[in-house]
N, C-alpha and C positions, 0 to 999 in steps of 0.2 A: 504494500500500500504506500502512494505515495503522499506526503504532507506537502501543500503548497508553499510558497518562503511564506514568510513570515513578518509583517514591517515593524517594528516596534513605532513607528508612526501611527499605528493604524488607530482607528479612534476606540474599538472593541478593548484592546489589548491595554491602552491606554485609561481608561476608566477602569477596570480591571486592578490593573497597580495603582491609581488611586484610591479605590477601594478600599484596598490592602492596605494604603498610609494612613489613613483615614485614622486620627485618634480617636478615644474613647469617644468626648465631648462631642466629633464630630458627627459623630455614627449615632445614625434616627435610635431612637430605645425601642424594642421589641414588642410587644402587645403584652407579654408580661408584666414588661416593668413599668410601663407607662399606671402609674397608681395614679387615683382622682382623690380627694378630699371627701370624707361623707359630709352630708348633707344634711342638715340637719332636718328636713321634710323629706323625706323621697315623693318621687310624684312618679304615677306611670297614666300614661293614655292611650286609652284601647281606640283602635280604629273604627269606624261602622260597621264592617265586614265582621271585626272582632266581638263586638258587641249582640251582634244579630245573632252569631254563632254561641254566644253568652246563652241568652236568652233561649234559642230554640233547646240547649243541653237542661236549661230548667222544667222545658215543657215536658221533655222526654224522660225526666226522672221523676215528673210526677205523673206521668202517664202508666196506664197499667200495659203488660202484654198481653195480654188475654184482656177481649170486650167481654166478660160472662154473659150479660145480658143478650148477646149478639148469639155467643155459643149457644146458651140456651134455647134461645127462640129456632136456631137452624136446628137441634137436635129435634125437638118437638117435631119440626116439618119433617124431617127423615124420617122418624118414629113411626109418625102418621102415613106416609107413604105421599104426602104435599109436597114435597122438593121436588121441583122440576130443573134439570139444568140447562140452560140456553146454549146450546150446542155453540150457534154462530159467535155468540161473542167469546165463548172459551177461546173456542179455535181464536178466534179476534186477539185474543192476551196473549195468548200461548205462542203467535208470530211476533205480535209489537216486542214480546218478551226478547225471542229469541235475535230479533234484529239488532235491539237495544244489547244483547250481548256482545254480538258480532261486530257492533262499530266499538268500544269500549278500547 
């Protein structure tokens, strides 16, 4: 493999060994060291998007998973032999479903 020359003019090579001399003082501080003073308030501020997202996780935890009264009422109609199921729109879910997978 061949290595092309090499200029020590070159502006790469040159920032490079500056770098290099670069004292302590000069050289930026790293994201560790960079310390901030506390505050004596902290303050944070949630975004709209953050907020809405807030909100909908309260709805959802005070939501139940199970409607009983829902269960109930469909058990009955089973029972009774009353369920009827609308074929067209199953099939209807059952594609919107699988489409909605497939672009995902």
């Amino acid at each position: 493999m061949k290595i092309s020359e090499v200029h020590p003019e070159s502006q790469g090579l040159q920032n490079i060994q500056q770098a290099g001399r670069a004292t302590p003082a000069e050289k930026s501080p790293s994201p560790q060291e960079v310390k901030t003073p506390p505050s004596a308030e902290d303050k944070i501020d949630l975004s709209v998007r953050a907020k809405e997202m807030k909100k909908i996780h309260g709805i959802l935890e005070t939501t139940p998973e199970v409607r009983a009264e829902r269960v109930a009422a469909l058990k009955d109609l089973v029972q009774s032999g009353e369920y009827r199921v609308q074929s067209d729109a199953l099939a209807d879910k059952m594609l919107k479903e699988s489409l909605f997978e497939l672009n995902r």
